[in-house]
DRENTORKOL-3810 file (N, C-alpha, C; in nm, 4 decimals):
REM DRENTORKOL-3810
@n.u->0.0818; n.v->-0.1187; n.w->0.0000; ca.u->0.0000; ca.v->0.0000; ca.w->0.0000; c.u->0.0861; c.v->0.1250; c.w->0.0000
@n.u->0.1653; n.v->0.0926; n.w->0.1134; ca.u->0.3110; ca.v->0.2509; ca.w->0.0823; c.u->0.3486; c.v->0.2776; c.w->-0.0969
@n.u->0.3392; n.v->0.1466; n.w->-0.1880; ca.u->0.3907; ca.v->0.1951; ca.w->-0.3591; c.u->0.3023; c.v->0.3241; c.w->-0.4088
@n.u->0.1665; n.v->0.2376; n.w->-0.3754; ca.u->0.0640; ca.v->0.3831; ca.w->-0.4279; c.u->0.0591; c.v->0.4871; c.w->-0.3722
@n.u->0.0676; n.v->0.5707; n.w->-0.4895; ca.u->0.0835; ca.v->0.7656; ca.w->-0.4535; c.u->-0.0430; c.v->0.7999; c.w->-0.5048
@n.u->-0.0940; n.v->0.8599; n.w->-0.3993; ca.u->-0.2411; ca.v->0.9357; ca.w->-0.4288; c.u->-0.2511; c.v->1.0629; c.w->-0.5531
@n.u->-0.3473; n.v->1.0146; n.w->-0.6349; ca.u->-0.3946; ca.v->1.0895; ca.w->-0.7750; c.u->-0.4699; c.v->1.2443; c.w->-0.6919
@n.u->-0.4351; n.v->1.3618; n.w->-0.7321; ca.u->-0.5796; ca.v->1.4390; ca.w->-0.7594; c.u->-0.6282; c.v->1.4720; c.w->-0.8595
@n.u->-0.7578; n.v->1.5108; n.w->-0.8392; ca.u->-0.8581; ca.v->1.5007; ca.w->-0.9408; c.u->-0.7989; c.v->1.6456; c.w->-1.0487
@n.u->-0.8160; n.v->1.6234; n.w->-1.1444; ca.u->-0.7772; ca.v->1.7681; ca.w->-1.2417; c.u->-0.7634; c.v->1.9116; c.w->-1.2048
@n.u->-0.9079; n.v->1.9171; n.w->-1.1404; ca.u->-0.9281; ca.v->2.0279; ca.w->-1.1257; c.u->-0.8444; c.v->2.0635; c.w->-0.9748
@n.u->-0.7952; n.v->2.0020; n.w->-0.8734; ca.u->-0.7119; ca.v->2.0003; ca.w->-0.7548; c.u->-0.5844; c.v->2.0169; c.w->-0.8313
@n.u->-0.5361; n.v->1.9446; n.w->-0.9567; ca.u->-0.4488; ca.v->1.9367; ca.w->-0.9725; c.u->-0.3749; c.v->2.1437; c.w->-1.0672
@n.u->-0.5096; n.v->2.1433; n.w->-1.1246; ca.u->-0.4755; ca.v->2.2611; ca.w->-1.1756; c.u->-0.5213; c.v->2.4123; c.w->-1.0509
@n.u->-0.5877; n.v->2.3774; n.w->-0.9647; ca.u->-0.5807; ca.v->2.4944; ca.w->-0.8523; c.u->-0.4548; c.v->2.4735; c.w->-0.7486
@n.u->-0.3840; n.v->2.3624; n.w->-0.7743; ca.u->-0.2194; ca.v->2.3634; ca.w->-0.6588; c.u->-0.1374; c.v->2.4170; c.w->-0.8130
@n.u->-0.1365; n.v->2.4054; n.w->-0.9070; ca.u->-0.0628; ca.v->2.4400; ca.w->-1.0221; c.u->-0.0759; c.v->2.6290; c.w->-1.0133
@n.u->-0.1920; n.v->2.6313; n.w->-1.0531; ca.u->-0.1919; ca.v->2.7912; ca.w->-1.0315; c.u->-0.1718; c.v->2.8815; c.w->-0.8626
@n.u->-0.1828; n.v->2.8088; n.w->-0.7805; ca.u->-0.1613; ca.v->2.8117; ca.w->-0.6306; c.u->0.0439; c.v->2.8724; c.w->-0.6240
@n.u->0.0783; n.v->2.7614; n.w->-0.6837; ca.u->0.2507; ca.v->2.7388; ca.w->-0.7171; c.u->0.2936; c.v->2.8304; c.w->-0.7878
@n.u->0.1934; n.v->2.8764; n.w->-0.9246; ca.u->0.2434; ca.v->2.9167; ca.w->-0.9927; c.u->0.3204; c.v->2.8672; c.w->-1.1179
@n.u->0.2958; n.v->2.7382; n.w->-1.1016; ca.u->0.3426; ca.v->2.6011; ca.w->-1.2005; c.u->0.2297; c.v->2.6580; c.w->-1.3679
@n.u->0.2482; n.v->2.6233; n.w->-1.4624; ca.u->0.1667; ca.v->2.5956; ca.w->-1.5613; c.u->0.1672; c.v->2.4336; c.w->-1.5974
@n.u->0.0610; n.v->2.3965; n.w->-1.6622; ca.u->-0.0093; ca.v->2.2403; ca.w->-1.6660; c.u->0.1104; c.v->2.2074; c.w->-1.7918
@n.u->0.1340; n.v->2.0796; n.w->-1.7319; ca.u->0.1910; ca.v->2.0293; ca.w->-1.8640; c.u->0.1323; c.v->1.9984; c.w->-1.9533
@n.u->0.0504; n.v->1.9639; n.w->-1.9724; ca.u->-0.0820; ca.v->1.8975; ca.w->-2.0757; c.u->-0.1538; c.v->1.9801; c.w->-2.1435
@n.u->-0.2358; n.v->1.9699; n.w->-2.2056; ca.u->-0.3457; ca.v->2.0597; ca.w->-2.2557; c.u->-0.4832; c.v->2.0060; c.w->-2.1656
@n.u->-0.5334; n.v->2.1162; n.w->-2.1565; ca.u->-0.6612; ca.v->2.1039; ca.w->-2.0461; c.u->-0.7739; c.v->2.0172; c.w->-2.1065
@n.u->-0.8029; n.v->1.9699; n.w->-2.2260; ca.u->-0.8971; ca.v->1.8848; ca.w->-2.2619; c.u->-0.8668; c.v->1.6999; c.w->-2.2360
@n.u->-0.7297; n.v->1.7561; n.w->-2.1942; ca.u->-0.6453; ca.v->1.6001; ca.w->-2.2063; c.u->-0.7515; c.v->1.5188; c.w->-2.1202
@n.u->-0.7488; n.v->1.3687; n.w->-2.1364; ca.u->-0.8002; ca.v->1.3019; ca.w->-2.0520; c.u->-0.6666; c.v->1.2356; c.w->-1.9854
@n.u->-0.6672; n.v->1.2013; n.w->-1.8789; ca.u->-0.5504; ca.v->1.0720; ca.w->-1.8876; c.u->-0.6262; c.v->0.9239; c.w->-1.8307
@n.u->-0.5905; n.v->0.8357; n.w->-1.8751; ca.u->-0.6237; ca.v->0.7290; ca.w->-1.8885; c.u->-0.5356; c.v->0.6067; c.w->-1.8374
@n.u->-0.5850; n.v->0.5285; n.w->-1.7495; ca.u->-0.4502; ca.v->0.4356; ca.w->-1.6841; c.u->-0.4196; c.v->0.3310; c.w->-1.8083
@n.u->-0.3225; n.v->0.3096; n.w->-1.8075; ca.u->-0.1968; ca.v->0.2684; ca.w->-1.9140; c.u->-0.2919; c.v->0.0687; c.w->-1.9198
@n.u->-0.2768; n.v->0.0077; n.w->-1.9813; ca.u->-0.2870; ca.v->-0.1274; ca.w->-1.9997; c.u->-0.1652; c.v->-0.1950; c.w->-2.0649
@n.u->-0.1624; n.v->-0.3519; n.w->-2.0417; ca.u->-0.0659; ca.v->-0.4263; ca.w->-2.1134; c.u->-0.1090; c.v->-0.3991; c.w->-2.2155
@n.u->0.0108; n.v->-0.4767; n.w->-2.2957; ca.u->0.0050; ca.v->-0.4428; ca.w->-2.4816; c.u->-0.1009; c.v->-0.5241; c.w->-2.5359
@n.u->-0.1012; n.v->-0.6884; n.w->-2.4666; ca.u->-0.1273; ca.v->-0.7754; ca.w->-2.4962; c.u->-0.3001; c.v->-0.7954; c.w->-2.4583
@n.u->-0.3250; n.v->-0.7158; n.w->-2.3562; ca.u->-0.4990; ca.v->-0.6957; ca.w->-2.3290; c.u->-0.5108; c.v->-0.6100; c.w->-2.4286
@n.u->-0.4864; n.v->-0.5053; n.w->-2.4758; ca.u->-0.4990; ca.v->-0.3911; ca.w->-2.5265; c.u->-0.5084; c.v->-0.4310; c.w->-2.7067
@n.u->-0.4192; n.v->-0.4957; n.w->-2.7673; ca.u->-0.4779; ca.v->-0.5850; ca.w->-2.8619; c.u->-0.5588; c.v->-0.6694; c.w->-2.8789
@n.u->-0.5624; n.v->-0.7988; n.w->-2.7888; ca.u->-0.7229; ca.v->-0.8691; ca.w->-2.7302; c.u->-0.8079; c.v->-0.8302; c.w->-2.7815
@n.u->-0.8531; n.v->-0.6780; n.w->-2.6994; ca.u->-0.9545; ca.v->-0.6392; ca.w->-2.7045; c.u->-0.9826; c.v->-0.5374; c.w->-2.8874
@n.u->-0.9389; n.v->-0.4902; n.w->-2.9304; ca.u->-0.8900; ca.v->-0.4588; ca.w->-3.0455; c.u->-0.9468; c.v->-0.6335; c.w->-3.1514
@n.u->-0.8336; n.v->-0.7277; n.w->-3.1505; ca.u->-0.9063; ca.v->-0.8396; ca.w->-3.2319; c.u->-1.0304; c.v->-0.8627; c.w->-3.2055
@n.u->-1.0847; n.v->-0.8834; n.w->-3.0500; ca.u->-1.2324; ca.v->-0.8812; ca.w->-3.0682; c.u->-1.2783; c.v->-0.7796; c.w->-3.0951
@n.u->-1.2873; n.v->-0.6842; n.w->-3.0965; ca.u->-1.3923; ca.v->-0.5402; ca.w->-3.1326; c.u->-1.4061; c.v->-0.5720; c.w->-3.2664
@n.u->-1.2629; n.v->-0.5671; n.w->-3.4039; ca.u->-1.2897; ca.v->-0.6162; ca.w->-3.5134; c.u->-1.2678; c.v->-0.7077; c.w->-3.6264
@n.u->-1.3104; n.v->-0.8272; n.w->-3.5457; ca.u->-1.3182; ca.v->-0.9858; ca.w->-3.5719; c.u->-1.2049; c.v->-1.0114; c.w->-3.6503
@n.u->-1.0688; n.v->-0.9765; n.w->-3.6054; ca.u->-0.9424; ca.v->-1.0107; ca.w->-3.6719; c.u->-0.9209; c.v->-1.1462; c.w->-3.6551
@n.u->-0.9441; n.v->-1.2512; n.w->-3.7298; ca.u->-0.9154; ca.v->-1.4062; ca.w->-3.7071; c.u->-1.0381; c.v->-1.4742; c.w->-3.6388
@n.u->-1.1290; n.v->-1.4090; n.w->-3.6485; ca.u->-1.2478; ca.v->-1.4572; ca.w->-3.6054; c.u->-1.3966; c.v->-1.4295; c.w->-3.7156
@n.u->-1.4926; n.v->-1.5149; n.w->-3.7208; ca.u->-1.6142; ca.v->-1.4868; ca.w->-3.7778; c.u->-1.7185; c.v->-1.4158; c.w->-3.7562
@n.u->-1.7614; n.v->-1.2716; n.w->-3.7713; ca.u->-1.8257; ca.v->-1.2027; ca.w->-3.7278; c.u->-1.9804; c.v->-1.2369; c.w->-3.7425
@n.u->-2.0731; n.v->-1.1844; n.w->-3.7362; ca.u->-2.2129; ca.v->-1.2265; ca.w->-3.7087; c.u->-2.2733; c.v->-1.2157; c.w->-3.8398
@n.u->-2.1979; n.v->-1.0684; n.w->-3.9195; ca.u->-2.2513; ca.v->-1.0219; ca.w->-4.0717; c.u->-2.1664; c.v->-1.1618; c.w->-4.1455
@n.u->-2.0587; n.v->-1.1867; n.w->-4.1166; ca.u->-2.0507; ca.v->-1.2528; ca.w->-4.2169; c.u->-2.1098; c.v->-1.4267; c.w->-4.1906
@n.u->-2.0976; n.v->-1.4644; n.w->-4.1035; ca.u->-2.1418; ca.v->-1.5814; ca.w->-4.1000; c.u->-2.3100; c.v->-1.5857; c.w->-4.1451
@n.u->-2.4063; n.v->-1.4442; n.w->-4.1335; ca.u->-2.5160; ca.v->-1.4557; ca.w->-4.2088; c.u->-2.4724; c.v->-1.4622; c.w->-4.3879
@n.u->-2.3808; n.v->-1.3749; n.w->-4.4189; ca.u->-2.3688; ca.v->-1.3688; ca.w->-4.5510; c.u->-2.3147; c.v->-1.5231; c.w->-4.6475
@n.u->-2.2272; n.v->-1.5547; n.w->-4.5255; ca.u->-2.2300; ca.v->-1.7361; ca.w->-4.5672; c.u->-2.3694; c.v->-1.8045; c.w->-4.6281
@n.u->-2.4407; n.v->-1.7431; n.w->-4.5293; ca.u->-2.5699; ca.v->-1.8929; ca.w->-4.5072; c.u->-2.7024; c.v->-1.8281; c.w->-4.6029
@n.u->-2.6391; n.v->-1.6820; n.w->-4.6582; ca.u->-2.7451; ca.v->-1.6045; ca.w->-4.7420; c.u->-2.8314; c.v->-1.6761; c.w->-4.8142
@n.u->-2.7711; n.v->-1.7854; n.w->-4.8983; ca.u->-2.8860; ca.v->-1.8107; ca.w->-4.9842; c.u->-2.9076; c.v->-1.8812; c.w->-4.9539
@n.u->-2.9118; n.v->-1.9466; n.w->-4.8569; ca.u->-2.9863; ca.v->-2.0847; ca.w->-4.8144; c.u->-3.1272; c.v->-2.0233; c.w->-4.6702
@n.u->-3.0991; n.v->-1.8796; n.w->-4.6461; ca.u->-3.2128; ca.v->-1.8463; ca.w->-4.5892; c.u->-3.2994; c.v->-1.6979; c.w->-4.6657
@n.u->-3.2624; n.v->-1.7193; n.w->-4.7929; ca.u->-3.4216; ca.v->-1.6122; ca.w->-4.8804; c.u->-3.3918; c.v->-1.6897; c.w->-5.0037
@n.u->-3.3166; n.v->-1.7859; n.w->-5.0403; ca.u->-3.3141; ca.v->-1.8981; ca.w->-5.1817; c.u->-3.2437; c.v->-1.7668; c.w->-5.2691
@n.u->-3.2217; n.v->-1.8640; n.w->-5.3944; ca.u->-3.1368; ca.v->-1.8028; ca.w->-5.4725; c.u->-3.1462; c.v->-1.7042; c.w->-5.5387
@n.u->-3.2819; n.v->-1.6777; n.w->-5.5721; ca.u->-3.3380; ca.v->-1.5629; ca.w->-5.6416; c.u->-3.3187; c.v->-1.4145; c.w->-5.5974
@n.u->-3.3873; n.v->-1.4818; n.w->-5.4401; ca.u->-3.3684; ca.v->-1.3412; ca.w->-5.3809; c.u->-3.2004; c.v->-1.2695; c.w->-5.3204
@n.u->-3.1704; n.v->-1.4058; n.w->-5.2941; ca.u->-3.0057; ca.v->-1.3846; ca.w->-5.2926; c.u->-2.9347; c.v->-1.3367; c.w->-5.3897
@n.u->-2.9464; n.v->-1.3272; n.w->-5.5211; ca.u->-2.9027; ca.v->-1.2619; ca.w->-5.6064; c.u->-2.8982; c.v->-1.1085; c.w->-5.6192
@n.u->-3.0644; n.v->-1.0921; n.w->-5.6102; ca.u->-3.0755; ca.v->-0.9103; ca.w->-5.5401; c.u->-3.0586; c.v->-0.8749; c.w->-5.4731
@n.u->-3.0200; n.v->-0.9138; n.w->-5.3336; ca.u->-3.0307; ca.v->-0.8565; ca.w->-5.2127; c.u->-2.8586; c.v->-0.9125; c.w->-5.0948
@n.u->-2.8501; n.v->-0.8240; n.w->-4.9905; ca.u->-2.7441; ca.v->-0.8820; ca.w->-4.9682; c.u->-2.7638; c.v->-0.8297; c.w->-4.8200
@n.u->-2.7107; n.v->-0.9234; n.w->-4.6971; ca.u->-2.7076; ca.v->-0.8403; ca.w->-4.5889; c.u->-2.5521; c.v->-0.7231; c.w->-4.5298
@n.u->-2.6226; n.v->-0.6217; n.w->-4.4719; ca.u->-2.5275; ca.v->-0.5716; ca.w->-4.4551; c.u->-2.4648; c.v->-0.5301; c.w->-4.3493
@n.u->-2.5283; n.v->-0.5223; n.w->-4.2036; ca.u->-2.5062; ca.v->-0.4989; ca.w->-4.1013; c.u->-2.6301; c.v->-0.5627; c.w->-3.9359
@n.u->-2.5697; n.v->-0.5715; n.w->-3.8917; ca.u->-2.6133; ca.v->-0.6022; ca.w->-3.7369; c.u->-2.6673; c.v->-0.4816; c.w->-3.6830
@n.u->-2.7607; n.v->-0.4129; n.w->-3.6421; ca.u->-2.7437; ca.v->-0.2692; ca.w->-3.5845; c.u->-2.8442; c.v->-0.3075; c.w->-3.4571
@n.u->-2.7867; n.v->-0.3501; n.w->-3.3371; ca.u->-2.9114; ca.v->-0.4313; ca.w->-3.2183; c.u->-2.9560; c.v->-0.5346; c.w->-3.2337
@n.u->-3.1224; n.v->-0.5294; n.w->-3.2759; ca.u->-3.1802; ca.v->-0.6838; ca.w->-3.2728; c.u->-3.1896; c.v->-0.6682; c.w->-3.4154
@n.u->-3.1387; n.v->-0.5911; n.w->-3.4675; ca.u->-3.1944; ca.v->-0.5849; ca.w->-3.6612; c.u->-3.1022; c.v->-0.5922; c.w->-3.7366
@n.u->-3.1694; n.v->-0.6579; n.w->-3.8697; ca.u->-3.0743; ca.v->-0.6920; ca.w->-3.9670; c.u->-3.0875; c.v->-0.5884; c.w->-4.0602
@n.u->-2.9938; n.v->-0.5413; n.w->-4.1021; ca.u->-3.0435; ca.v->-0.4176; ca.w->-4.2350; c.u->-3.0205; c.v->-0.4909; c.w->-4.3509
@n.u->-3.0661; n.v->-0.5504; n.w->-4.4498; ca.u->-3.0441; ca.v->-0.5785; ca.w->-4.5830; c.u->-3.0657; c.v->-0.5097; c.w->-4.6606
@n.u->-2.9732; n.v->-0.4870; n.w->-4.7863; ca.u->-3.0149; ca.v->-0.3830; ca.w->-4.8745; c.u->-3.0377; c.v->-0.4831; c.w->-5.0141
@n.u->-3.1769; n.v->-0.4512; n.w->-5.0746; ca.u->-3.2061; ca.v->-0.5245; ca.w->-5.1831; c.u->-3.2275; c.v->-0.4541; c.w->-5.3048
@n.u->-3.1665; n.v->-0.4760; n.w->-5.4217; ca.u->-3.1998; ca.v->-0.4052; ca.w->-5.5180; c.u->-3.3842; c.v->-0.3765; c.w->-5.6359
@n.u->-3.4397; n.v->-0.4333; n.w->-5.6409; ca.u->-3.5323; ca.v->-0.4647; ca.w->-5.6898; c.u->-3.6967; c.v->-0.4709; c.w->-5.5891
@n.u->-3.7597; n.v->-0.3649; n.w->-5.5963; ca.u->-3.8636; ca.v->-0.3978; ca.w->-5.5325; c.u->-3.9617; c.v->-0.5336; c.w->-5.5050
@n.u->-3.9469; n.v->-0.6479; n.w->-5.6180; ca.u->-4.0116; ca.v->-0.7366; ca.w->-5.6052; c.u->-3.9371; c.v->-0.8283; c.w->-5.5063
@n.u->-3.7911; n.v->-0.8142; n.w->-5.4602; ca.u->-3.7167; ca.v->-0.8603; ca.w->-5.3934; c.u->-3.7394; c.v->-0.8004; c.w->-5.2465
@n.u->-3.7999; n.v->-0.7192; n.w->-5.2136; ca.u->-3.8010; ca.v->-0.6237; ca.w->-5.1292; c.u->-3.9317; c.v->-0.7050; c.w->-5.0839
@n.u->-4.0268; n.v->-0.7011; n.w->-5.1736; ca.u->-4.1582; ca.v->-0.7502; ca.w->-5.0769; c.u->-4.1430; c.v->-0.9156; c.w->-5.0997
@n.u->-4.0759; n.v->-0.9886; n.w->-5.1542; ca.u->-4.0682; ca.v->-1.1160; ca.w->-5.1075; c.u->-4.0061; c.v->-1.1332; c.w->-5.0047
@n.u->-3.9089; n.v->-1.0553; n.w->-4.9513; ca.u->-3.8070; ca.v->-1.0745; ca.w->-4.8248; c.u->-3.8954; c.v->-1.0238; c.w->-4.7051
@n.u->-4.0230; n.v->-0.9340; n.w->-4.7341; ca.u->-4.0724; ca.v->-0.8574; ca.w->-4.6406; c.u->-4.2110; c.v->-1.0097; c.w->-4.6134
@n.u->-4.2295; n.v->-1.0669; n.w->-4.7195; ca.u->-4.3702; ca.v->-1.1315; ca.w->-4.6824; c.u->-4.3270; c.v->-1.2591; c.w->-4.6388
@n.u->-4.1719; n.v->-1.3048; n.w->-4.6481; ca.u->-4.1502; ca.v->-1.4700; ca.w->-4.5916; c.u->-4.0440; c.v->-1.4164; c.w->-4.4605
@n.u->-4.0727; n.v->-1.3006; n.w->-4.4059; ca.u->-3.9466; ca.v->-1.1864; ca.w->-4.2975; c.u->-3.9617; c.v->-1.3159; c.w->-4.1639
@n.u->-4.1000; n.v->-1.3617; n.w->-4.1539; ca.u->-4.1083; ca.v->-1.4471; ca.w->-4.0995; c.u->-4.0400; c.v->-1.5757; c.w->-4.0181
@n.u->-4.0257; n.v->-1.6260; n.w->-4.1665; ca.u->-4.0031; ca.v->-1.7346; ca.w->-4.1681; c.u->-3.7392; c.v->-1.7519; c.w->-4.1925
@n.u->-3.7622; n.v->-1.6123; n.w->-4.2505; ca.u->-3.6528; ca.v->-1.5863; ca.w->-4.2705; c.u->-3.5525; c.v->-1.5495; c.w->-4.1340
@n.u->-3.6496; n.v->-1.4874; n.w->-4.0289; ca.u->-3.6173; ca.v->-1.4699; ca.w->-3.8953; c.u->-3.5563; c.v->-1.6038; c.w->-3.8443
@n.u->-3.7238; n.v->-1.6586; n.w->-3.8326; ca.u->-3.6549; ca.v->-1.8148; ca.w->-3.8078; c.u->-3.5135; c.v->-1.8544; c.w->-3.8125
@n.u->-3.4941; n.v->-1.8844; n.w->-3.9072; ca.u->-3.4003; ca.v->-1.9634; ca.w->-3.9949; c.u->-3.2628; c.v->-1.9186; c.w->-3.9246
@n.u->-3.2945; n.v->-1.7475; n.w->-3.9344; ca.u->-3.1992; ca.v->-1.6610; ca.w->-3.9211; c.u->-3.1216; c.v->-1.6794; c.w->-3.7198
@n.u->-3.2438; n.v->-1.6785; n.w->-3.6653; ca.u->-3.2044; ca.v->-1.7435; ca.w->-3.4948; c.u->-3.1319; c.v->-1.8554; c.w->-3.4878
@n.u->-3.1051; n.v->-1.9374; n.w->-3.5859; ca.u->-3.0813; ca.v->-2.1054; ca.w->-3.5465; c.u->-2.8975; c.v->-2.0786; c.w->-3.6059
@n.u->-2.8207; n.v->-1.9745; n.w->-3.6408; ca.u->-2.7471; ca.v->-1.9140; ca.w->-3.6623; c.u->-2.6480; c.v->-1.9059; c.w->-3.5379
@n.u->-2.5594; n.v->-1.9057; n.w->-3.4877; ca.u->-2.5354; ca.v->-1.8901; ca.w->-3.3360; c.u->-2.4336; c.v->-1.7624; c.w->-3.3602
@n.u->-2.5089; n.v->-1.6691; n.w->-3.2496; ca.u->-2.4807; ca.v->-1.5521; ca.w->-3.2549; c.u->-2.6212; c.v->-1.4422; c.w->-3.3063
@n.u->-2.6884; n.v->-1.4986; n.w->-3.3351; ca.u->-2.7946; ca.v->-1.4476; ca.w->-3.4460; c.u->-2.9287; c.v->-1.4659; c.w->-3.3281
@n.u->-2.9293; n.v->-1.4984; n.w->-3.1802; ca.u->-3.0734; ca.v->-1.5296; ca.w->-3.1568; c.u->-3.1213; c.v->-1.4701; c.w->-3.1304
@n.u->-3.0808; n.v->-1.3213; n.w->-3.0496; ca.u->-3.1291; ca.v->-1.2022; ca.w->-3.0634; c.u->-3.1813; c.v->-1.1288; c.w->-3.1494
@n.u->-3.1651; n.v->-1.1148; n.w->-3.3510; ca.u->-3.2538; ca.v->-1.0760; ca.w->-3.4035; c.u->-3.3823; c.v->-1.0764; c.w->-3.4089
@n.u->-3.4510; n.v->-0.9567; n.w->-3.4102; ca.u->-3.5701; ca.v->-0.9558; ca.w->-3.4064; c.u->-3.6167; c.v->-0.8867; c.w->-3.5551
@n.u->-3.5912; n.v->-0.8388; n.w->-3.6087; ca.u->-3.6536; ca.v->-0.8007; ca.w->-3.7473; c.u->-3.5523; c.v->-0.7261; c.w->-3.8698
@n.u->-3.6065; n.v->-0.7665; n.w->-3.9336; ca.u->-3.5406; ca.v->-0.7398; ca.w->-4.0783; c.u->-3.5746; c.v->-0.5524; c.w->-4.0946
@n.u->-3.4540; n.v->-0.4878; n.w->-4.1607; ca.u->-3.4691; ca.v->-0.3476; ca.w->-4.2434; c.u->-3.4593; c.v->-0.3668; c.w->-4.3301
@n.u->-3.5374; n.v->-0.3560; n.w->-4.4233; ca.u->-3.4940; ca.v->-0.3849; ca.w->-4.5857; c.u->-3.4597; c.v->-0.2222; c.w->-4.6370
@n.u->-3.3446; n.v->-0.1896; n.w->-4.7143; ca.u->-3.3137; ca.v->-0.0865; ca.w->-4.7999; c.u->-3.2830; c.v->-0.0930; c.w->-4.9526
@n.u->-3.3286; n.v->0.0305; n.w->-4.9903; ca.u->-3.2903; ca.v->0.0051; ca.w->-5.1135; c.u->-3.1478; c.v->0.0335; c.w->-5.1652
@n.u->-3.1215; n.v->-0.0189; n.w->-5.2776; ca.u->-2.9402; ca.v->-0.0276; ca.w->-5.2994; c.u->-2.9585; c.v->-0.1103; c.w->-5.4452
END
């Protein structure tokens, strides 16, 4: 317990600075932030963006045409996770309301996915 040296808070730190007569070394918007290993600090970095790993968009984009068939897989493509929703962007309106009238059944399909059981509904866009 004697190693640790007590922090003050910014604003303590800049009223004993002007108190002294010291000026801040830093710039006043600075945050400071306690330091991490290298090796957590990348970790977390590969997971944030699925470096060597299968992300959720793509493992749907794998299984695309086997959950709206080939037709509609041709027009349409998914493109993002955003919460419980899938945004797909489909080119062709008739593609748009077939994906919207089997959204159903495409959900389904779409839960049995792992990683995927939380979706709750399709965005369809145009593109």
């Amino acid at each position: 317990m004697a190693d640790k040296t007590h922090e003050f808070s910014k604003l303590a730190e800049e009223l004993i600075g002007d108190l002294r007569g010291v000026p801040p070394q830093e710039p006043r918007r600075q945050v400071k932030r306690p330091s991490k290993p290298l090796a957590e600090f990348v970790e977390e970095l590969m997971v944030k963006y699925h470096v060597g790993r299968p992300s959720v968009e793509q493992l749907i984009r794998d299984q695309w045409v086997d959950l709206v068939g080939a037709a509609n897989a041709h027009h349409s493509h998914p493109v993002s996770v955003e919460g419980k929703r899938l945004v797909v962007i489909a080119a062709h309106s008739v593609v748009r309301s077939e994906i919207l009238h089997h959204r159903d059944e495409i959900l389904r399909r779409l839960r049995q996915i792992p990683g995927c059981e939380e979706l709750r509904s399709l965005s369809l866009r145009a593109g």
